[in-house]
N, C-alpha and C positions, 0 to 999 in steps of 0.2 A: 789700819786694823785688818789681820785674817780673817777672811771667815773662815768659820770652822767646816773641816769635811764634813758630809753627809752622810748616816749610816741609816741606807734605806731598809725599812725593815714593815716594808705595805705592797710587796709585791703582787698580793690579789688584786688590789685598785690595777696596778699599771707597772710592768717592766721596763725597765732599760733596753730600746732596741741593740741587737748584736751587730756589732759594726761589721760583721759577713753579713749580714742581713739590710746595711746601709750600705754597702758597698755594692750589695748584689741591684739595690734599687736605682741608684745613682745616674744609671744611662739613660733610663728612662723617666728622669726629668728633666735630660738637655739633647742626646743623639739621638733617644728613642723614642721618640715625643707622640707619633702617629695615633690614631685612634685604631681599636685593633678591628673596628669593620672596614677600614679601607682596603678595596679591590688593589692595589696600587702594591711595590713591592714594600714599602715602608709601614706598612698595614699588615702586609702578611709575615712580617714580621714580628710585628707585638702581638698579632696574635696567636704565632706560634708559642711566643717567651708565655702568653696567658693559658694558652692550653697544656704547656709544662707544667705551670703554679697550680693549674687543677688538677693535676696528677701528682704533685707534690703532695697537696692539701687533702684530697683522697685518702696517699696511701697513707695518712696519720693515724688516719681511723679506719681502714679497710673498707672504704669505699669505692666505687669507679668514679671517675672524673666530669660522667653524663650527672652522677647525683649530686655534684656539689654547684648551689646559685653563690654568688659571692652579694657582700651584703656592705654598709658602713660600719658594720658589726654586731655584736649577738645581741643588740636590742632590736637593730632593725629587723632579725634575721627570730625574734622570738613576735615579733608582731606581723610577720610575714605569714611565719607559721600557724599561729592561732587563729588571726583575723582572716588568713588565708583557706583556712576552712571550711568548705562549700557545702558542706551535709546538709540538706534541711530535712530528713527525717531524725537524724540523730542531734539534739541541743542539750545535752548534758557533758560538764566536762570537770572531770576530778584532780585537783594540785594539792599543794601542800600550803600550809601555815607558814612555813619558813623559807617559801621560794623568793626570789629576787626579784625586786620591785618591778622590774619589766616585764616580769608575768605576772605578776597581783596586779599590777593596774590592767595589764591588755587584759585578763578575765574581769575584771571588774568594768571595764568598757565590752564584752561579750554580754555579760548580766546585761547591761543597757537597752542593745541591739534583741534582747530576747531569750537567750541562753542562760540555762541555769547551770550555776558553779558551786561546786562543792571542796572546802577548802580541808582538808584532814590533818590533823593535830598530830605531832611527832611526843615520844615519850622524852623523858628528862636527858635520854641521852643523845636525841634531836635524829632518832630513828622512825620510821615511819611503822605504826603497824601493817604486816599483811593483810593479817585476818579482816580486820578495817577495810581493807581498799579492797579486798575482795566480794566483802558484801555489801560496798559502798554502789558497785557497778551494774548495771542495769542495762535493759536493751534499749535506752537510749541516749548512753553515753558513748561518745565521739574521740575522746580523747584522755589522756594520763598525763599531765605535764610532771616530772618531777624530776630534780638538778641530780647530777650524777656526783659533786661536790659542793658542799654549802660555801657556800662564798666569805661567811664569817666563821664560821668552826671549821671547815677542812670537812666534817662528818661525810663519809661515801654512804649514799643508800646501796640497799640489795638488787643491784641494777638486774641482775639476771632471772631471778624470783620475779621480780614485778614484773619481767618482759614476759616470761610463762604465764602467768595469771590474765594478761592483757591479752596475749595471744590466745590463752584461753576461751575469752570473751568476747573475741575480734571487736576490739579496743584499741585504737591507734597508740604509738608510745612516742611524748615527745618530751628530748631529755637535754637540759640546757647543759650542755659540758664545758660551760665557759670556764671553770675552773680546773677541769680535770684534763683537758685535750692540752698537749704538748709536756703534759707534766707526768703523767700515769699513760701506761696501752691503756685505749680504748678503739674496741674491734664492734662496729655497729650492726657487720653480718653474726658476728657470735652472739652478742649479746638483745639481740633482735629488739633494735633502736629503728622506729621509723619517720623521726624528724629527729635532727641535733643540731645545737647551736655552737658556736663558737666566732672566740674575738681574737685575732693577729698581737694585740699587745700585752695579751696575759703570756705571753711566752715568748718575748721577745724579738717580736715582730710589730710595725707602727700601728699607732695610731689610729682608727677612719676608717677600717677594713676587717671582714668577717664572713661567716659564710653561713648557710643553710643545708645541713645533708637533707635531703626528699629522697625514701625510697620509692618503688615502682608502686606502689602500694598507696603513698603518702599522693603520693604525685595526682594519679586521678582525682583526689579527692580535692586538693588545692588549688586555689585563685590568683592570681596576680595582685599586688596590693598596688604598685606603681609601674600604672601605664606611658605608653610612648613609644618608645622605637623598636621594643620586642627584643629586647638584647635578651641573653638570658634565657632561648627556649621559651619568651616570653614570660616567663616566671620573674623577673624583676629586670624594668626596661629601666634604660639611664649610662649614660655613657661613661665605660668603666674607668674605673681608679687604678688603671695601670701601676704606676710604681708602689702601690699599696698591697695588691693583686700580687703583681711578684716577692715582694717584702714577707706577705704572706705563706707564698712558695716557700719561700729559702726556710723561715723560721721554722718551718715544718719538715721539711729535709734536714734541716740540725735538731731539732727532734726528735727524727727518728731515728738518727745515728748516736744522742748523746742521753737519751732517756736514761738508760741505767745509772750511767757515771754519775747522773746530775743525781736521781736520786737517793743515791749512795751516797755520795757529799754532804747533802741538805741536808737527806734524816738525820745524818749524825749532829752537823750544827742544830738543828730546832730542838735535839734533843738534850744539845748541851745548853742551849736557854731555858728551857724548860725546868730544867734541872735545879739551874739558877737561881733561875723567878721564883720558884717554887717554894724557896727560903724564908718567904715574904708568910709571916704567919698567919694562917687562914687561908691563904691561897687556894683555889682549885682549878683543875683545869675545864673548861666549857665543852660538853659533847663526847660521845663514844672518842676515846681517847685508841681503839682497835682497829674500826674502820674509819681511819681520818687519814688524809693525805699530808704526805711526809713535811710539808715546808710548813704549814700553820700552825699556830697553839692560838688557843682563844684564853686566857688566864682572866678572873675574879679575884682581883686584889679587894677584901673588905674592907672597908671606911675610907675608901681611895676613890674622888671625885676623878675619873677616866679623865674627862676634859680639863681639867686643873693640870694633871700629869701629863697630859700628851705636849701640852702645850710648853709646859715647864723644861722639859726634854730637849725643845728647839732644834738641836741640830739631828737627832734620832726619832727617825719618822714610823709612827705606830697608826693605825686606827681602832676606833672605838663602833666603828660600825659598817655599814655597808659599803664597798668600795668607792661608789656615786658619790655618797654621803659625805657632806661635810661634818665638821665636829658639830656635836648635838647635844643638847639635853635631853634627848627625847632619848627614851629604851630603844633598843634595839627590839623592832618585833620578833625577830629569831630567836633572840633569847628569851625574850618573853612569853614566846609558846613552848618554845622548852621547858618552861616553868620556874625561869629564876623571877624572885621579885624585881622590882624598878629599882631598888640599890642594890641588888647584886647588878641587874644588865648596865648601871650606869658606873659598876666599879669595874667592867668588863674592859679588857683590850688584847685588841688581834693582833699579832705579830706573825706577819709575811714574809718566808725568807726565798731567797733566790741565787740564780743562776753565780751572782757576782757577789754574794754574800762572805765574807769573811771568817775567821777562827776569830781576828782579834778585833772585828767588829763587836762579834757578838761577846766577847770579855767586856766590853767599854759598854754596852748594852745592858748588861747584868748591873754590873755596878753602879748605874749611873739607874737604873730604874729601880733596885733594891734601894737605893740611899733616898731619894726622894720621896716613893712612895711611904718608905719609914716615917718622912719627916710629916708627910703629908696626915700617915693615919695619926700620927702624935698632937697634931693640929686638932684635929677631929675628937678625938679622944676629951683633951684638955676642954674645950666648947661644950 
């Protein structure tokens, strides 16, 4: 028996690494093997090939290469940041309702340790108010955490807005860009970002590797979370993940030379699913549908069990929630502080498109999610 091809369509969860980007890794898990603090010439070799990758990884975001820590990725690299926050005059720290579970847990383990957190409600179209975060802040608030892209709607906040208001209030700004870095510019000296996160396989880089921006700014204020050999400017010791380290490099030099193209391509597919999907009666789409980034749609299919359909789909891979997340009955909290009910967020599904995404993927995508979810609401209906 065939299996059927795959028409991956969850690329916020995880990309397909770019075989220049497995290719550029490959030496350094058999010729390159050295640890890159050996005095020795095999040593100063990978840690030459490492101090490239951070100057790759830098220039992604217009950074220097001193502010980037490398990390296992943007969870370790969002609990680095937060937990790594040394203030003890300042214990207040302001997120959002719909941030990604690796910052609602590490502030809710802050709450724990003493810290009061304030979590602020986005309107229906999963926007953050200003006004709100402006008079939310106080002189002893420490920090702003809030994602530069939603991870299940695409929705981009007012990154530049909120870094005036914060600068305003000298208010540290820390912005999880694990969805938006490799896929959208983002420039953290313009848009006055002083912690960012980001993970190597949301844009087609492996696995296990991530980084931390810390400006000069960030920097005094923050602690080490994992001690030992002081690797890292001491800011995260542990003996690095070389081939992941470079992998990281590369995916971000292709990046920065193919950002446009890709986004040219994509919007037009997501917007020809979109278009598609949309056919499905009642349908609507989830989130400022203006500021959202080019490859997602979040679509509300009515009387449509998400997890019934995802499932049913088999060889077209969708999610119904957060990247992490497995299939779930539980609502999505994103969508739930957006304000949709627990059967709209559970008739919700994300569709992720990417780098390797097809035209006639996404034809066999259309058709094959419009007919079943038909069959699906007709089910429901009849019940």
């Amino acid at each position: 028996m065939l299996q059927q091809k795959i028409i991956y369509l969850d690329n916020n969860a995880t990309t397909r690494v770019d075989k220049r980007v497995l290719n550029a890794m490959l030496p350094y898990f058999t010729d390159l093997y050295a640890n890159s603090t050996g005095t020795h010439l095999a040593g100063l070799t990978v840690k030459e090939a490492i101090e490239n990758a951070a100057w790759q990884t830098a220039d992604l975001i217009n950074a220097d290469a001193e502010e980037i820590i490398f990390t296992s990725g943007a969870t370790e690299a969002i609990n680095l940041a937060i937990k790594g926050l040394a203030d003890q005059d300042r214990k207040h720290i302001v997120t959002i309702q719909t941030e990604h579970n690796a910052v609602l847990e590490t502030c809710h383990f802050m709450e724990s340790i003493g810290f009061e957190v304030t979590y602020l409600p986005t309107d229906f179209h999963g926007l953050l108010s200003l006004r709100l975060l402006e008079e939310i802040i106080t002189d002893k608030t420490l920090v702003f955490i809030g994602m530069f892209s939603n991870n299940e709607t695409g929705v981009i906040q007012n990154i530049s807005t909120i870094s005036k208001i914060l600068k305003a209030k000298n208010v540290l700004f820390m912005c999880d860009a694990t969805q938006a870095v490799g896929k959208i510019p983002v420039d953290v000296k313009k848009l006055g970002i002083d912690l960012l996160t980001l993970s190597a396989h949301k844009f087609y880089g492996p696995k296990g590797v991530g980084a931390l921006y810390v400006s000069a700014k960030a920097k005094i204020k923050l602690s080490s979370q994992i001690l030992g050999g002081g690797q890292q400017r001491k800011l995260r010791s542990g003996t690095l993940n070389v081939p992941g380290i470079i992998g990281l490099g590369k995916a971000s030099e292709i990046a920065v030379n193919e950002l446009e193209k890709d986004q040219n391509r994509i919007s037009l597919l997501r917007d020809k699913l979109e278009k598609g999907l949309l056919q499905f009666e009642g349908s609507f789409v989830n989130g400022n549908t203006e500021n959202r980034i080019y490859n997602t749609s979040n679509i509300c299919f009515p009387g449509v069990n998400s997890e019934q359909l995802i499932l049913a789909l088999g060889n077209i891979s969708v999610s119904n929630g957060a990247s992490c997340s497995a299939v779930t009955s539980k609502p999505s909290h994103v969508l739930k502080a957006m304000g949709l009910s627990d059967e709209e967020a559970l008739s919700s599904i994300r569709f992720s498109l990417g780098r390797f995404t097809t035209s006639e993927e996404i034809d066999i995508a259309i058709e094959s999610v419009l007919s079943l979810a038909r069959q699906f609401a007709t089910k429901t209906l009849r019940h």
